[in-house]
N, C-alpha and C positions, 0 to 999 in steps of 0.2 A: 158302710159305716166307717171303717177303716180308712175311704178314703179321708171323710172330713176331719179325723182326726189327724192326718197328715197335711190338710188344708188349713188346719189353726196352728197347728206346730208352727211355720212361718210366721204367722200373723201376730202372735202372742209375742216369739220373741221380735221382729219390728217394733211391736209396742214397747217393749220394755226397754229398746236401744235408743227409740224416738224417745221414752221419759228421761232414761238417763241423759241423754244429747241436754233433753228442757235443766234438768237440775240444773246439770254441770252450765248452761252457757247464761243461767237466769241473772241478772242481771240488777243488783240490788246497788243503785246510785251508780256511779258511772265508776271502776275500777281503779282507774288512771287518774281521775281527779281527787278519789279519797289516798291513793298511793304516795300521790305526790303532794299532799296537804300533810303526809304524817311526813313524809320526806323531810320537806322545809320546816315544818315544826319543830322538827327534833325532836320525836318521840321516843329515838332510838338512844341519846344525850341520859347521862346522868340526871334526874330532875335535882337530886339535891342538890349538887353545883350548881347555881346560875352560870360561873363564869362559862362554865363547859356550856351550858345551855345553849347562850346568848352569841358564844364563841364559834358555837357550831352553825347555829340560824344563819347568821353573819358570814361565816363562810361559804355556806349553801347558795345562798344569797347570792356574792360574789362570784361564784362560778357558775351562776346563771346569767350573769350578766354579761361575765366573759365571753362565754359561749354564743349570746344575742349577737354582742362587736362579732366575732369573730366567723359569724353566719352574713353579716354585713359587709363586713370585706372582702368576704371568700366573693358575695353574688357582684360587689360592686370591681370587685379585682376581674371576674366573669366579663361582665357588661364592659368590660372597659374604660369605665369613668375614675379610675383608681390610679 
């Protein structure tokens, strides 16, 4: 009897690493896409300011756009057509 009780010990914790793993990795909407939708929203922005609001979207904004050019030059500067 003793053995199987050394036989569950294993098993049980497994189980409870394999739930924890499920919690932690569960997946409600996609992480990245709701991160980066409060990002560019500016939920982190003063709401009572508009100016700050609309100042900071606009900025977000802008330096995604930067970043696109700057991913296009880098690959056309690459390829050598630059």
């Amino acid at each position: 009897m003793p053995e199987q009780i050394d036989n569950r010990q294993p098993d049980t914790e497994s189980r409870r690493i394999l739930d924890r793993i499920e919690r932690e990795s569960a997946v409600h909407g996609n992480p990245i896409v709701t991160r980066a939708k409060r990002h560019f929203s500016a939920e982190d922005a003063d709401a009572a300011d508009p100016i700050e609001l609309w100042g900071t979207r606009i900025g977000r904004l802008l330096g995604l756009l930067v970043l696109i050019a700057m991913f296009i030059w880098l690959i056309s500067s690459l390829s050598g057509k630059g």
